[in-house]
C-alpha positions as CSV (number, residue, x, y, z in Angstrom):
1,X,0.0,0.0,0.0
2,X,2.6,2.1,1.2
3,X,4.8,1.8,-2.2
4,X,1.4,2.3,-4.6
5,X,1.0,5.4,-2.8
6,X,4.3,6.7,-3.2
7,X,4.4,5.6,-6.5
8,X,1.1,7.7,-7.6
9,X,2.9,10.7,-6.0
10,X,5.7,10.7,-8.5
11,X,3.5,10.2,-11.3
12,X,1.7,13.2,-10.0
13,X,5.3,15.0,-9.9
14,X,6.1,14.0,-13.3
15,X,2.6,15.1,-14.8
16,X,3.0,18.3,-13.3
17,X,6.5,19.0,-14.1
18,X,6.5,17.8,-18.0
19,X,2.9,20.4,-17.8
20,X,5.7,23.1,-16.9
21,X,8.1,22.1,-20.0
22,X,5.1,22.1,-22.6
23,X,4.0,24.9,-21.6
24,X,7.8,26.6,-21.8
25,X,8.1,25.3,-25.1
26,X,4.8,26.4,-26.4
27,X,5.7,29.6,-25.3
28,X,9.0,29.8,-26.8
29,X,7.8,28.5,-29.8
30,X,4.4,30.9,-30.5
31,X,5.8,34.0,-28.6
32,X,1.8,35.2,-29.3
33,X,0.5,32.9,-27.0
34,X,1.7,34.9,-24.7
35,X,-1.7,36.9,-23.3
36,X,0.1,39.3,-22.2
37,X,0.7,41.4,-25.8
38,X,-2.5,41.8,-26.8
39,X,-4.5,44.2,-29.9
40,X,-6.6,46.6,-28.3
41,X,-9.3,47.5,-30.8
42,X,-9.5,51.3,-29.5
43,X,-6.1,51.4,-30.6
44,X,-6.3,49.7,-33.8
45,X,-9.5,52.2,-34.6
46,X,-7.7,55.3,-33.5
47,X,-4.5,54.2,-35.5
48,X,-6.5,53.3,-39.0
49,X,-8.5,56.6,-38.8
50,X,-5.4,58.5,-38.5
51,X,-3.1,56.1,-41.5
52,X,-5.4,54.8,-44.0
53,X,-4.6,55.9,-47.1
54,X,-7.8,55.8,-48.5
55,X,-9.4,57.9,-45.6
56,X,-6.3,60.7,-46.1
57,X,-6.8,60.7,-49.7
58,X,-10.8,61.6,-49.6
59,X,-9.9,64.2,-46.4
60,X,-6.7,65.7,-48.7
61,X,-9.5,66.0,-52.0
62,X,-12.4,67.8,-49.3
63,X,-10.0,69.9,-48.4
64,X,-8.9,70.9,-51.9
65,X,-12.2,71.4,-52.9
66,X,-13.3,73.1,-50.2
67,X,-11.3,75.8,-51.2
68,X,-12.4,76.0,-55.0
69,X,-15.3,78.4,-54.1
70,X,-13.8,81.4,-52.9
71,X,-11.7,81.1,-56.2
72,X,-14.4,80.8,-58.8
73,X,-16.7,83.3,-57.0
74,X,-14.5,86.0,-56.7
75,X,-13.5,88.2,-60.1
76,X,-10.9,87.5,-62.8
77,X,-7.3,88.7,-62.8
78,X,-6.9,91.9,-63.9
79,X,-5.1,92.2,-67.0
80,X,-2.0,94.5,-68.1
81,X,-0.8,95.0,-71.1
82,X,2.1,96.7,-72.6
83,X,3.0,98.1,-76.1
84,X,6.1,99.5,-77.9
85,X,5.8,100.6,-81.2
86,X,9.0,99.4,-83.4
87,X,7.9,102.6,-85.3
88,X,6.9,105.5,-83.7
89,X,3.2,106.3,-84.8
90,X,2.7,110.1,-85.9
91,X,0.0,112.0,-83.9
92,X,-1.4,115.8,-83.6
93,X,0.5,116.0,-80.2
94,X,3.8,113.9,-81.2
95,X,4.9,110.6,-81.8
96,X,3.6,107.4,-79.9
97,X,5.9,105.3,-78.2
98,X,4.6,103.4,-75.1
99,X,0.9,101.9,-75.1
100,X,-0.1,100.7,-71.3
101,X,-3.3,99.1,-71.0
102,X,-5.1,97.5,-67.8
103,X,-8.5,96.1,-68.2
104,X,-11.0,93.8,-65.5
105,X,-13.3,92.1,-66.9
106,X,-16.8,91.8,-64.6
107,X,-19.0,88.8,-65.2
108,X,-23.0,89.4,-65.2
109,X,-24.4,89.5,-62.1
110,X,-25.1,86.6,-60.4
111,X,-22.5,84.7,-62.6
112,X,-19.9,84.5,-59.7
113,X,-22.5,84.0,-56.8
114,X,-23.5,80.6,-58.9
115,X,-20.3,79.6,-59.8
116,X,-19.6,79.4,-56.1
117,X,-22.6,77.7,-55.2
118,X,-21.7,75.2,-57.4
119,X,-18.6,74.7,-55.9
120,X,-19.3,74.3,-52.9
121,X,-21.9,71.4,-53.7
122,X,-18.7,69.8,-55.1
123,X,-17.0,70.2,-51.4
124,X,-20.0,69.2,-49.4
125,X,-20.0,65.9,-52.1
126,X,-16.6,65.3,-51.2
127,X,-16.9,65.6,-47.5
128,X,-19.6,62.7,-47.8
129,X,-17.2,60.5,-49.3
130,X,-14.6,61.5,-46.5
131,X,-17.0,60.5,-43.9
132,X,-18.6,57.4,-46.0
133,X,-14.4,56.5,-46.4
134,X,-14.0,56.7,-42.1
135,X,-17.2,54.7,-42.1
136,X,-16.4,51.9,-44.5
137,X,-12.4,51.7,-42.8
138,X,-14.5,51.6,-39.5
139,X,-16.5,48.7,-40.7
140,X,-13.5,46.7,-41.8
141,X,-11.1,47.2,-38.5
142,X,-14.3,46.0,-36.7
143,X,-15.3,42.8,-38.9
144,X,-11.4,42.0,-39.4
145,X,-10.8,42.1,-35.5
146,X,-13.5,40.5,-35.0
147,X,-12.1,37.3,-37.0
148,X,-9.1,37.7,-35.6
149,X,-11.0,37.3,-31.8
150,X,-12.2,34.4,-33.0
151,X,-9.2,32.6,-34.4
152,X,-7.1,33.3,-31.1
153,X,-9.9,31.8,-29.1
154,X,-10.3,28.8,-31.3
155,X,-6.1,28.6,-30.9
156,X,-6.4,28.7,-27.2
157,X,-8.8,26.3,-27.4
158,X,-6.5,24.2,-29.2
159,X,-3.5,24.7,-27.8
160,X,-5.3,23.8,-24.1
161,X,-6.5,20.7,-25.4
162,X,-3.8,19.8,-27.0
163,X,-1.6,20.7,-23.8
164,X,-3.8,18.3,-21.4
165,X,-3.4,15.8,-24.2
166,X,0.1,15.9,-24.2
167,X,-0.3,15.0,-20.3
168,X,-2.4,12.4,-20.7
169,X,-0.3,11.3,-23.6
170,X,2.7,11.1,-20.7
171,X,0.6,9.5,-18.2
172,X,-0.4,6.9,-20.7
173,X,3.4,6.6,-21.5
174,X,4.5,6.2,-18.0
175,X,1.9,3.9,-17.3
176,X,3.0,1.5,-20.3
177,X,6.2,1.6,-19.4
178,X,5.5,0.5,-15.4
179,X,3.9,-2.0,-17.2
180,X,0.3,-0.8,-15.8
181,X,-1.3,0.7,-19.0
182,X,-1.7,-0.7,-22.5
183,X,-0.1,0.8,-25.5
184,X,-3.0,1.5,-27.2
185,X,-3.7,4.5,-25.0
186,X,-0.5,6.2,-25.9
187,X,-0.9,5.7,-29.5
188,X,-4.1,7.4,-29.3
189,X,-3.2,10.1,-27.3
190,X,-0.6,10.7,-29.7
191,X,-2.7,10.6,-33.3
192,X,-5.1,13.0,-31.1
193,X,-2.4,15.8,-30.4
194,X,-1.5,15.5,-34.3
195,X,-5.2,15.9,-35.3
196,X,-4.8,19.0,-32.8
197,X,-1.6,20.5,-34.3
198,X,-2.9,19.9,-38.1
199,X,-6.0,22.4,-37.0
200,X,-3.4,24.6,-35.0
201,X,-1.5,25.2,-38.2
202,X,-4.6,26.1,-40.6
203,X,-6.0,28.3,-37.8
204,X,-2.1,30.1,-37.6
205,X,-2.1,30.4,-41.4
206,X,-5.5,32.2,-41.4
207,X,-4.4,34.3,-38.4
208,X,-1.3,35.6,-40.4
209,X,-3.9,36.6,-43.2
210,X,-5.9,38.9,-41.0
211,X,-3.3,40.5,-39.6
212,X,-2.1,41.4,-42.8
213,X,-5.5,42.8,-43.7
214,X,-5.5,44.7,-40.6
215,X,-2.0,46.2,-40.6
216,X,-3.4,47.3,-44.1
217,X,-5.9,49.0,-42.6
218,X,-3.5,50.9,-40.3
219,X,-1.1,51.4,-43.3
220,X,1.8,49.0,-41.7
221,X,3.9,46.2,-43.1
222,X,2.0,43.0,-43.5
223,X,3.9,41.4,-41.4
224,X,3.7,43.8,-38.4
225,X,3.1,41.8,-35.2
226,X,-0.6,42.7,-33.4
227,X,-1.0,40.5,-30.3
228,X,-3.8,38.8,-29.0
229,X,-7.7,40.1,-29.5
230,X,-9.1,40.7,-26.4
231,X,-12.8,40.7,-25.7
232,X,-14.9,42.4,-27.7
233,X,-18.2,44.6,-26.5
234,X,-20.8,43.9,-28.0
235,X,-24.3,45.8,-27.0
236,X,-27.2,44.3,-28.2
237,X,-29.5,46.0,-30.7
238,X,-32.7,47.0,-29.6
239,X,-34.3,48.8,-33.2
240,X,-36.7,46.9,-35.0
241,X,-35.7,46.4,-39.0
242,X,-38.0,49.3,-40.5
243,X,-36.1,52.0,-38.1
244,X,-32.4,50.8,-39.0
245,X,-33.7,51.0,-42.6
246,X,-35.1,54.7,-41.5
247,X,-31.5,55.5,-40.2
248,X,-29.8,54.6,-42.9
249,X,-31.7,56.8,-45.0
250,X,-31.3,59.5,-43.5
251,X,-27.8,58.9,-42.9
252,X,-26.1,57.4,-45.3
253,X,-23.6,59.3,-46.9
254,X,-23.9,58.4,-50.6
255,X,-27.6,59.3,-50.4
256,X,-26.4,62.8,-49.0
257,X,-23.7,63.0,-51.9
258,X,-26.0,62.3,-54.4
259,X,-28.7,64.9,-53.1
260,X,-25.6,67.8,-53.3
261,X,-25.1,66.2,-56.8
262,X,-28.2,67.0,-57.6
263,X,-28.5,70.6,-56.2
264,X,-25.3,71.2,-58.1
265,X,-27.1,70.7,-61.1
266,X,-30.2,72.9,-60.0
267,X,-27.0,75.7,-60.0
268,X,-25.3,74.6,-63.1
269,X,-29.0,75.2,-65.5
270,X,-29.3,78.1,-63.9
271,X,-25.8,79.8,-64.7
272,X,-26.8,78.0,-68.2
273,X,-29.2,80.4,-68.7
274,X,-26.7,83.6,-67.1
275,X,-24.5,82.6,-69.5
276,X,-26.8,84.3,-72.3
277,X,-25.8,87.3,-70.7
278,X,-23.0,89.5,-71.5
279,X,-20.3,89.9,-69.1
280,X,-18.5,93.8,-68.9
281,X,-15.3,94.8,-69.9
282,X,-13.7,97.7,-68.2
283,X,-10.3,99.0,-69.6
284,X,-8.1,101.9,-69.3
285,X,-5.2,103.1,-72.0
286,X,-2.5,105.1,-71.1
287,X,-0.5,106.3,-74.4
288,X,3.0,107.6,-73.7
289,X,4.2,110.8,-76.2
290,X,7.5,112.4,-75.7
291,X,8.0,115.7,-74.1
292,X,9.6,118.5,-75.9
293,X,10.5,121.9,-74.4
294,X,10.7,125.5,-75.4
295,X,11.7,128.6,-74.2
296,X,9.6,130.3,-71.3
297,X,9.3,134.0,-70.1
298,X,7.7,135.8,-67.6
299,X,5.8,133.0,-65.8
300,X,5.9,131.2,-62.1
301,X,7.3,127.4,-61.8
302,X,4.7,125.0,-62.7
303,X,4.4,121.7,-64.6
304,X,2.5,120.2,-67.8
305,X,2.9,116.8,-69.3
306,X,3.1,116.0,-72.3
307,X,2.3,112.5,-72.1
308,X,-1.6,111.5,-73.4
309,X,-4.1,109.5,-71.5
310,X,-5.2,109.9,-67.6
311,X,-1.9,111.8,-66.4
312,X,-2.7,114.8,-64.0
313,X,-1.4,117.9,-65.1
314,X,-0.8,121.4,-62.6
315,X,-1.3,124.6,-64.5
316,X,0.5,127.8,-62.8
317,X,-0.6,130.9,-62.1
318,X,1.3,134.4,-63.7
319,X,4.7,135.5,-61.5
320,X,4.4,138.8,-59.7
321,X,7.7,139.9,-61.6
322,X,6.0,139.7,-64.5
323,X,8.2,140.1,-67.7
324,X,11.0,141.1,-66.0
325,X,11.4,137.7,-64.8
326,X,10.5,136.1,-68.3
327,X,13.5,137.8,-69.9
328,X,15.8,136.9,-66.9
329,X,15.1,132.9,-67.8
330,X,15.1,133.6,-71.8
331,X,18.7,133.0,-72.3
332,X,18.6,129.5,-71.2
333,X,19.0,126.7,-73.5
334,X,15.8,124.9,-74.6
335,X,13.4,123.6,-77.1
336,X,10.0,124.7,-77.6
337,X,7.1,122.7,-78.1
338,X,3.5,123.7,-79.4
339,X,0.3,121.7,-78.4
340,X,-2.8,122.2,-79.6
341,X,-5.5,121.8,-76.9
342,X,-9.2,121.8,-78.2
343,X,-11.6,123.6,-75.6
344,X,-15.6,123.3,-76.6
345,X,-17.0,126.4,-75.8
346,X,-14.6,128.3,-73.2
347,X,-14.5,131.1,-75.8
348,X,-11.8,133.3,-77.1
349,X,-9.0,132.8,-74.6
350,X,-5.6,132.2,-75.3
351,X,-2.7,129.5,-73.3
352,X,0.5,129.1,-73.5
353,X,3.5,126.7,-71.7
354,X,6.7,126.3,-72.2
355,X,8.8,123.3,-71.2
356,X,12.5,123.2,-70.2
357,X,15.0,120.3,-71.4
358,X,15.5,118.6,-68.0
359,X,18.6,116.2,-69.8
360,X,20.6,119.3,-70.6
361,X,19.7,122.0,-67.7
362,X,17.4,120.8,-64.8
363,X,15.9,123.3,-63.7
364,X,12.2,125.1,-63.0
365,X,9.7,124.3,-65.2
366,X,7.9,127.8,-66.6
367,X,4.2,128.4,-67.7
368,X,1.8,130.9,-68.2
369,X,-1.2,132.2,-69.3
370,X,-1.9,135.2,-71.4
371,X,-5.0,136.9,-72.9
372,X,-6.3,136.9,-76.2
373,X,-4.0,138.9,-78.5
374,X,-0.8,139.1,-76.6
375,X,2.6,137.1,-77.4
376,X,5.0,137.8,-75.5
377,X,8.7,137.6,-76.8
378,X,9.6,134.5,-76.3
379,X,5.9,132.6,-75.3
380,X,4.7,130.4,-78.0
381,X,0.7,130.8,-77.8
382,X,-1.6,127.9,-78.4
383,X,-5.5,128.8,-78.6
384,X,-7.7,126.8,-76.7
């Protein structure tokens, strides 16, 4: 009695000890057996919302588009052009050599206002298709996960029943070789952990395919290591089947696209029709002529240009030396020039400038004004 008894205990030693060793090896072997590393799907969800490529791509298009409609709602460039004649064009006032133009073109009225409108259905579009691309990456982390939950639970399943068949498998072995136990039972125990470890392998091979698909997701390598799924929450769903179908449509995204679609095209007949309209033109012309001077007497320092187009022009009122000062300035060198100005209806009045040659004495610039039938010596006149 005594010796049965002790000999149980070291078969109880042994079972427990060769446990310790499988259990080691499994370890070492399939470091993801380990519970300890394990996927959190918070993680995985907050990782794939920030990586996916697909859900950057349809945020980085929103966003482009979203800025489209302040471009096509606001005016055109405005446009400045520049001419130089290669031959100086002839005119009443002298020869033309510099032609600047600026011109803005203004759309009809309510051209711009629809333009953007339309635009902006393209944005709102686009955002629908961001948020349907969060949803759809959403839907896959959570079905993928929840495959891989399942195929670690079916391999710790496995891998506990094949880890107490492995000790019966020992005990049966021990037994046989005491000479208490049959050999039978140890070559069953044995084709059973095979059967075991054939169903391990598929189930590994199937695991190595989903975490492919979910390291996709999170835009990783394929062969990124995500530990062990962890229990999944799952709240129970308390609609009935006619309001989920509500829900969905009144939230589903490609419905909500398709209804900015089809508001864009509202816009687009209606800027159809604008488009009979004539848009405005507005353009200014500035015409650069060459100055030429002359001799001035008797007048205070003012300035005239003789340039054509919108260029201001300061007309100066007569000296209080009169003549006297005239003749002072007359014996400086310059050139004379006589313009023609046409004035409809101001009557018989006479006016007359002169300009002095800046490149070969700077110096004041002269002018006057003199009544009707009085040159003075050395004042071209020019009627009005």
């Amino acid at each position: 009695m005594k010796h049965s008894m002790m000999k149980i205990s070291w078969m109880f030693i042994t079972i427990l000890l060769l446990a310790g060793v499988a259990r080691a090896r499994q370890l070492q072997e399939n470091p993801m057996a380990d519970t300890s590393a394990v996927a959190n799907l918070s993680e995985i969800i907050e990782i794939a919302l920030k990586e996916n490529p697909g859900i950057r791509s349809a945020e980085k298009r929103y966003r482009a588009l979203l800025a489209v409609p302040a471009q096509v709602s606001s005016l055109p460039d405005p446009v400045l052009g520049y001419t130089r004649w290669v031959k100086n064009v002839e005119t009443r006032v002298g020869p033309q050599e510099n032609v600047f133009v600026l011109s803005q073109r203004i759309p009809f009225p309510g051209k711009l206002g629809l333009k953007g409108k339309i635009a902006l259905q393209d944005a709102e579009a686009a955002r629908q298709d961001y948020e349907a691309a969060r949803r759809d990456v959403l839907f896959k982390v959570k079905s993928t996960y929840a495959d891989l939950y399942n195929i670690d639970q079916s391999l710790r399943i496995l891998r506990t029943y094949k880890r107490i068949l492995r000790d019966f498998a020992d005990v049966a072995a021990t037994k046989y070789a005491t000479g208490s136990g049959i050999q039978a039972q140890v070559l069953k125990a044995q084709v059973e952990i095979s059967t075991i470890e054939v169903k391990e392998l598929a189930f590994e091979k199937r695991r190595t395919g989903v975490v492919a698909r979910l390291n996709a997701l999170m835009n990783r390598s394929a062969d990124a290591p995500i530990g062990t799924a962890v229990d999944i929450d799952l709240p129970p769903v308390t609609l009935a089947e006619q309001q989920l179908l509500a829900i969905a449509r009144e939230r589903r995204q490609e419905l909500k696209a398709t209804k900015y679609m089809i508001e864009k095209a509202s816009f687009a007949k209606k800027l159809a029709r604008k488009n009979y309209l004539p848009d405005f033109n507005f353009q200014t012309t500035y015409i650069s002529i060459p100055k030429v001077n002359r001799h001035v007497s008797g007048f205070r320092q003012g300035r005239l240009f003789g340039d054509a187009g919108h260029q201001p022009a300061d007309l100066a009122r007569p000296a209080a030396g009169g003549r006297g000062a005239g003749h002072r300035d007359a014996n400086r060198p310059a050139v004379s020039i006589r313009q023609s100005l046409e004035n409809r209806g101001s009557g018989d009045c006479r006016y007359s400038f002169s300009v002095k040659n800046p490149a070969r004495n700077p110096g004041p610039v002269r002018t006057g004004i003199a009544g009707a039938g009085r040159n003075e010596p050395g004042v071209g006149a020019v009627g009005l």
